[in-house]
N, C-alpha and C positions, 0 to 999 in steps of 0.2 A: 474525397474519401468519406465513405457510410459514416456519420456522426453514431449511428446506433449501434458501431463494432465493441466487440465486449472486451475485456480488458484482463492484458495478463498481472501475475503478480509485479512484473516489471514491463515498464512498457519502453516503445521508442522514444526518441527526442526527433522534431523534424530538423534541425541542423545541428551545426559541430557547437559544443557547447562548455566552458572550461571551468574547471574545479577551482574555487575560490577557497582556498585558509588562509591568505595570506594575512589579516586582520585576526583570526580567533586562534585563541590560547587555552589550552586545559586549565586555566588556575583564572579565567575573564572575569569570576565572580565574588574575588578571594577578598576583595573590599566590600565593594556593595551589594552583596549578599551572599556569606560565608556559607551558609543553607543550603544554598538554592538544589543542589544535586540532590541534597540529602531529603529536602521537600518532597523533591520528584519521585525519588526511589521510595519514598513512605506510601505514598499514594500508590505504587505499580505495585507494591507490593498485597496492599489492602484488593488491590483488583485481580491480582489473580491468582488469592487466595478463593477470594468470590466465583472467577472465572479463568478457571485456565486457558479459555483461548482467544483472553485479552491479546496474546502476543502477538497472535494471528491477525487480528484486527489492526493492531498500531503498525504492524510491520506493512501493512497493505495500506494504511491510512501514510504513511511515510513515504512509501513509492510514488503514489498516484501526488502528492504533493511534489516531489524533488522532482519528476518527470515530466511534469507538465510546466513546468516555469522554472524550474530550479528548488530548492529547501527553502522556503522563504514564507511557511505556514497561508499562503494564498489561499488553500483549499478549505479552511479555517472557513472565511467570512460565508455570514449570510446573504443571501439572495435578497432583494426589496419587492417592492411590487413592483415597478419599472427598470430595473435592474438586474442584470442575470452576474451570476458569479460560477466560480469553477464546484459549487459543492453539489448545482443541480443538472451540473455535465451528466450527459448518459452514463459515463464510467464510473460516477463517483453515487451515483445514487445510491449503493447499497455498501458507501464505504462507510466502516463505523468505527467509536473509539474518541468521537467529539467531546462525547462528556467525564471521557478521562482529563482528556488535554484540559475541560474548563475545570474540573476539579482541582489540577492542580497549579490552575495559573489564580483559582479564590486565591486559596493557600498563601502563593509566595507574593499576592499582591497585598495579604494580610502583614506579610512579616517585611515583603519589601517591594515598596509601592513604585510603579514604573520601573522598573529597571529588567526584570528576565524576560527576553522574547520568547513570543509563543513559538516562533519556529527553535528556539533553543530546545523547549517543553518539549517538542513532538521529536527531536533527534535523544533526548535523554532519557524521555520513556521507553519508547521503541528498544534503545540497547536494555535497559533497566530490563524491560520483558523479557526480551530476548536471552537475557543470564537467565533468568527466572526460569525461564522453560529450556533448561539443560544448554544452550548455546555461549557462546563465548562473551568473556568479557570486556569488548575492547572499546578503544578510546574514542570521548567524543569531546573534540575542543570545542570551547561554546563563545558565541560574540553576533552570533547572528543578529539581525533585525529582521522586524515582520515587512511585509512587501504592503504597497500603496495600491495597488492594482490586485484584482480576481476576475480572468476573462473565462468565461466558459469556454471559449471556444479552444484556449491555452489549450485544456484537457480532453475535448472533442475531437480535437484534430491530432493530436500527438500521442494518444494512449490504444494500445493497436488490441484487433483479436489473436484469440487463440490457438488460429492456423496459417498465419504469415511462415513463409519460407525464412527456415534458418542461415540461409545467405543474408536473409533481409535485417534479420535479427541482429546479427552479428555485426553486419558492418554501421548498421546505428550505434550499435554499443563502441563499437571500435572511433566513430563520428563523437561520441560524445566522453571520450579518454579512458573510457576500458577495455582492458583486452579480453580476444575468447576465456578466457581460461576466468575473466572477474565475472565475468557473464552467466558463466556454467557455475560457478557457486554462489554468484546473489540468487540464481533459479532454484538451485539445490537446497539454499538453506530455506529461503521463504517459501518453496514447496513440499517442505520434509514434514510442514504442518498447518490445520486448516482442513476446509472443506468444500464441494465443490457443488452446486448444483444440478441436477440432474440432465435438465437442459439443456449444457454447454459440453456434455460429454459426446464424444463422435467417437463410438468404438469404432468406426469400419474408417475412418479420414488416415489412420497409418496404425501398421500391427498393433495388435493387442493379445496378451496371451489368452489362448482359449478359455481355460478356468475360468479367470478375470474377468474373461467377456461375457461369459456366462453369469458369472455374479453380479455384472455393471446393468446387464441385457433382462434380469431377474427382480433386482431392485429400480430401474430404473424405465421400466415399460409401464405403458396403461397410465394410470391416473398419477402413478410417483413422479411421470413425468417434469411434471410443471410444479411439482411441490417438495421432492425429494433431493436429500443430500447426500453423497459420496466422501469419506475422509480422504485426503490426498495420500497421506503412509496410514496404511489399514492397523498395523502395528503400533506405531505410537504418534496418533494425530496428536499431542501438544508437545514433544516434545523436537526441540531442534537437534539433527542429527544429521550424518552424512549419507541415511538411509535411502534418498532421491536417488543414489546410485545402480543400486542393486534394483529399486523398483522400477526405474527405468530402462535401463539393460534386459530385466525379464519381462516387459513391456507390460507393466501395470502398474501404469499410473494412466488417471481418467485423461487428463488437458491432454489433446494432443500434439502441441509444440512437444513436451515434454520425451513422449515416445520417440518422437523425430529427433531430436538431442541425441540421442542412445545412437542412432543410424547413420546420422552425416558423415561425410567423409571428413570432416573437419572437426566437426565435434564431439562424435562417436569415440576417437580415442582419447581424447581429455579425459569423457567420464569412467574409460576401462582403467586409466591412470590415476586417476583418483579413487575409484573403487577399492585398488588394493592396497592405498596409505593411510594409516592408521587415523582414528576417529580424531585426537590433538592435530594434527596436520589437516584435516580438513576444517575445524574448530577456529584454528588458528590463522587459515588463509581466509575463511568466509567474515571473521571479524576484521583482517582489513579490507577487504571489497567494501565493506558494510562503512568502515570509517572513509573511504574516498568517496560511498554515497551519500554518504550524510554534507561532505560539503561542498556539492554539485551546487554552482554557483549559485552561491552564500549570499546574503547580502550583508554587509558590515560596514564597523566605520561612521560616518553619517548621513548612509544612504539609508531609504525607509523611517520604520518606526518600530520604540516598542507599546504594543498597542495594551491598554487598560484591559479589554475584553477581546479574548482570540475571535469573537466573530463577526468584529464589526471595527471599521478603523475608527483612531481616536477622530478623526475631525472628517466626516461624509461629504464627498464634494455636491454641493447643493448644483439642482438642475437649471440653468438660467434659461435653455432653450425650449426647445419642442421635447414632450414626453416622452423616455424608449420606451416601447412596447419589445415586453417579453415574449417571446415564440417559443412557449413550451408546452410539449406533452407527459411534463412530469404532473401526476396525479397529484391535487391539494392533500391529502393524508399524505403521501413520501412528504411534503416538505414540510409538513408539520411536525415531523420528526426531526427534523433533522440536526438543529441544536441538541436533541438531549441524545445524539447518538444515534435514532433512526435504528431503535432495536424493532426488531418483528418477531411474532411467533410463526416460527416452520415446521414442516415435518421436517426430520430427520435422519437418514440413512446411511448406516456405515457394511461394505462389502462383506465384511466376517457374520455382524450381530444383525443388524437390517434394525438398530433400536431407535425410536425417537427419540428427539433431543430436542428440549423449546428454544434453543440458541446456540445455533448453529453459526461458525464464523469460519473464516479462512486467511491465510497472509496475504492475497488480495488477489485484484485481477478478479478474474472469474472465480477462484479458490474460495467463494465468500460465502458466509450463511445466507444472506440475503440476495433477492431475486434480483438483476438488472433488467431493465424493461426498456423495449423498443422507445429511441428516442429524438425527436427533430431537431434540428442545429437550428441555434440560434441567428438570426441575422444582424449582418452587421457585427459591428466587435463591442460588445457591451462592456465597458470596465468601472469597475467601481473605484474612488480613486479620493487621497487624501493630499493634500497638499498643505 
């Protein structure tokens, strides 16, 4: 499979893969650090006051994490010079939202040293935004541990494009314990906001409404090409809503998985059925999908670690052998970003105003402010690994 396929806000899993809580508790920090939620939610809040489409970010930085290995902050670690990890996978290049997560693991390693894992950080920001930006408040029990291993390849192989058959779709998600119906509103909610790159739009792959197409066809030709943005809801790009319905039904929305959702025989009538129940009812279903994703095989107990610094493990397995050599086409500037978040300045385009914006973001997948760029699979299974 193309390592260079771009990547939806949710992606597949290559095999069946099962939901761990059995170990985490909503109250796991209620001794050794009574804080800790409260750290979290101070910091989310500071961000997206600054930026409202932090949400967009974390919630795309949270996918691409639990879908390629499981919730287990893998996507976290840096790359070495002879070592590759999941953060410089083709799909993840333009994921951003790093420097929130290390913001607030300074914080609680100030107040309380070793003990919250970073894969806790990245499931309690993520809903923290997520309220933030008009979405539901639901529950995230916490007890995770950070994972010992970051394979590129985890994310390379298992994170799909944007024009896979909704058969194909579906029965991954149904492979890895969701049904259609969790499917169509982890899509919905993480597609109701964010942005899309001009590139990755294909008005003619499956209908679009004229108008629409005329305004995607209008911002999105000639030179906007390769530089311009598309809001996913033209209406309200930050805010989470059950709006993916209506935009999709009247076939405008840029991805086109999303227009095909609207048409399947399968899953054309979920989103007519969801369309006409009220906004709490869709609120309400999309923050449980969101709590069975968050603990997509967790790691807990006394497996892994919790790591001092989300982007390196506490103890680097030394090399005794032969050197790996890296096989990458990721550009030295992308990775030099990539700890502090891997912000870029973009043009900007939204279908209504066509205004620019220097920071442009999406809830993930393709949906992103930043560009994903053609990329080579690594060889061999490069893992980074603590023991």
């Amino acid at each position: 499979m193309d390592a260079c396929r771009l990547v939806l806000v949710l992606g597949l899993l290559a095999a069946a893969a099962p939901l761990a809580a059995a170990d985490l508790a909503p109250d796991f920090y209620k001794e050794s650090c009574p804080d800790a939620e409260k750290i979290v939610a101070g910091v989310i809040e500071k961000k997206m006051k600054d930026d409202p489409g932090t949400a967009a970010g974390l919630l795309r930085l949270l996918f691409h994490d639990c879908f390629a290995n499981g919730c287990d902050a893998s996507i976290l670690i840096d790359p070495l010079s002879n070592q590759s990890s999941e953060k410089e996978a083709g799909p993840n290049i333009s994921v951003r939202g790093y420097d929130i997560i290390d913001e607030a693991k300074k914080e609680l390693e100030a107040k309380c040293p070793n003990t919250v894992s970073c894969a806790d950080i990245i499931s309690l920001a993520t809903r923290d935004s997520v309220k933030l930006a008009g979405g539901p408040d639901y529950a995230v029990p916490t007890g995770r541990r950070d994972s010992l291993v970051s394979n590129r390849e985890e994310s390379d192989d298992n994170l799909p494009g944007p024009d896979i058959p909704v058969p194909q779709v579906t029965a991954d998600f149904v492979k890895a314990g969701f049904t259609a119906e969790e499917m169509v509103l982890l899509l919905a909610g993480g597609h109701s906001i964010g942005k899309v790159r001009c590139i990755f739009i294909e008005p003619d792959a499956s209908p679009m409404e004229a108008g629409y197409h005329a305004s995607i066809s209008k911002l999105c030709d000639g030179p906007n090409r390769d530089t311009g943005f598309v809001n996913m809801d033209q209406s309200n790009p930050n805010v989470v809503d059950n709006s993916f319905f209506a935009n999709a039904i009247a076939e405008k929305m840029p991805l086109t998985l999303d227009r095909l959702l609207a048409i399947d025989e399968k899953t054309g009538p979920l989103l007519k059925d969801m369309l006409n129940k009220p906004k709490e009812d869709f609120a309400s279903a999309f923050g449980k999908a969101m709590e069975k994703l968050t603990v997509l095989k967790a790691i807990t107990g006394k497996d892994g670690e919790v790591r001092k610094l989300c982007n390196e493990f506490n103890n680097p397995m030394s090399s005794d052998g032969p050197s790996v050599i890296r096989i990458s086409s990721v550009d030295p500037e992308d990775l030099d970003g990539l700890a502090a978040g891997n912000k870029q300045q973009q043009v900007s385009s939204t279908v209504s105003q066509g205004h620019k914006d220097a920071q442009p973001e999406a809830a993930g997948g393709k949906a992103d402010g930043n560009a994903e760029k053609p990329h080579k699979k690594a060889s061999g299974k490069h893992k980074l690994r603590s023991d």
